[in-house]
Structure formats: structure tokens, C-alpha cells
N, C-alpha and C positions, 0 to 999 in steps of 0.2 A: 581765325584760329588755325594752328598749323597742327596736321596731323599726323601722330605721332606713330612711330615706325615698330612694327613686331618684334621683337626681339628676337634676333637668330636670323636676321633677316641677311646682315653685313654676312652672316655665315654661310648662307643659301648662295648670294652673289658669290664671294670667295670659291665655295665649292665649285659651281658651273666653270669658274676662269681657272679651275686646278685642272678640270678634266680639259678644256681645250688645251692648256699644256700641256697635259698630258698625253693627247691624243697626239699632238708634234712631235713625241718621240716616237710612236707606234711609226707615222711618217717617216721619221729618218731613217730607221732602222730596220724594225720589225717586218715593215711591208718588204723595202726591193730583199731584203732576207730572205723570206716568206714565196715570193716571187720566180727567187733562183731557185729554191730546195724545189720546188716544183716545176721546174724547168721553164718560166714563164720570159727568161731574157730577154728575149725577144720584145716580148711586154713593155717589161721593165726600160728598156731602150727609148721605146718609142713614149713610156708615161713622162723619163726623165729630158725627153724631145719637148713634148709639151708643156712640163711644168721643173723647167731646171732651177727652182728655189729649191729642189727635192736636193740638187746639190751642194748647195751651200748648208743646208741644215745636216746631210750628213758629215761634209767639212768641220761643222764647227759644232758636232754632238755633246762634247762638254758643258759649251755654254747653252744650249737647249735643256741638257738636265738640270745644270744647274741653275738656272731658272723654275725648271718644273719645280724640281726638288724644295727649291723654294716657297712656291705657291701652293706646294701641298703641305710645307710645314707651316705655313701661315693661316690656311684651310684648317689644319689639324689645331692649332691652337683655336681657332676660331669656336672649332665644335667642340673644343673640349669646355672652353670659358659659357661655352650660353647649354651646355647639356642640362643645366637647372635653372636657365632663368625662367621666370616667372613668367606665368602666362594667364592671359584676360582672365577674369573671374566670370565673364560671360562663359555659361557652358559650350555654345555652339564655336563661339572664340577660340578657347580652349583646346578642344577638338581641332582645329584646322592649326594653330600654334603648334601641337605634338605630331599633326602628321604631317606641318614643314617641316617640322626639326627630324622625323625620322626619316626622309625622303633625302634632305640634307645630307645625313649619313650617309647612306646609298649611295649616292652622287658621290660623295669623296669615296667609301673604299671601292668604287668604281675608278674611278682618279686612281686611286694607290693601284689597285690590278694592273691597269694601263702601261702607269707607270713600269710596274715589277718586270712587264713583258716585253718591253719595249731596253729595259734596261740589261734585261739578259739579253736579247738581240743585238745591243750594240756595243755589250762589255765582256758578257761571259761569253756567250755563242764563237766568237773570234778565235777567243784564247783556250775553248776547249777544242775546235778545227786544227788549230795548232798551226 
């Protein structure tokens, strides 16, 4: 017999791979951002020495949000559709069913924050510099 899966489970997954995209903008942007305003360049030179994917992601920051942007509105349907599914009628079941599904949330409006900071670093921060 095959064992059947918790409900909110596909939403716990979904959430985790929102916040990893999510965290790929903080990378593109927010950090060498973050970096300059506290005079780290030098830093910053030698991280993009080491790990110059840092440069293609901010190259191509568009398609990084719009990907995040995506898998946080996939995440976000997710948790909206299972915010009442039904959980074991075992009480002890039950109990760990409501505190994956609230931990689930956390994890996404963690994701959405991420998001939010990373997206004023690479959109607004620019355009209010001028």
C-alpha cells in the first residue's frame, strides 16, 4: 500500500523553492548594493572574482524576478488552496498538519520579504540614486 501524502505538503515544497528564488535576487542585487553603500568594493570585486554567476544574474535581473515572482505566486496559490484542507483526525496528526501549514506561511512571507528587498535594490534604489 502506498502512503498517502499530508496535505499542504506540495505547499511546504513550493514554499522552500520560493525562498531559494528568492534569495537569488537578494544575490543579484541587494548584496554588491549593500556592499558599495558601505564602502566594501573592494569586497565586492574580489566576491565577483570568485563567483562571477554574480554577474550574469545581475545582467539578466529581469528574468531572475520574473521567475521568483513566479514561484511566489505559485507558493501563494498553493497556500491559499490548502489553508483549509483537512487534517488527520488523529489528534497528534493534526497537531503537526497545523504547525506545517503555519511554518509553511513563514517560510513564504519570508520569501515575499526577500523578495520585496531585493526588488527595491534592483528597481527602485537605481531610479531614486538618479
Amino acid at each position: 500500500m502506498s502512503e498517502e501524502r499530508p496535505p499542504g505538503e506540495a505547499s511546504r515544497w513550493l514554499s522552500w523553492f520560493s525562498i531559494f528564488t528568492s534569495a537569488s535576487t537578494l544575490v543579484c542585487c541587494a548584496l554588491p548594493a549593500a556592499m558599495v553603500a558601505v564602502g566594501a568594493g573592494a569586497a565586492l570585486a574580489g566576491l565577483v572574482g570568485a563567483v562571477p554567476q554574480m554577474v550574469w544574474l545581475s545582467e539578466n535581473k529581469e528574468g531572475v524576478f520574473g521567475m521568483a515572482a513566479a514561484m511566489l505566486v505559485a507558493a501563494g496559490v498553493m497556500q491559499y488552496r490548502a489553508r483549509h484542507a483537512p487534517c488527520p483526525a488523529n489528534p497528534r496528526l493534526a497537531a503537526e498538519c497545523l504547525r506545517a501549514r503555519r511554518f509553511s506561511a513563514r517560510v513564504y512571507a519570508l520569501s515575499v520579504a526577500i523578495f520585496g528587498v531585493g526588488a527595491f535594490f534592483a528597481f527602485a534604489a537605481p531610479w531614486i540614486a538618479g
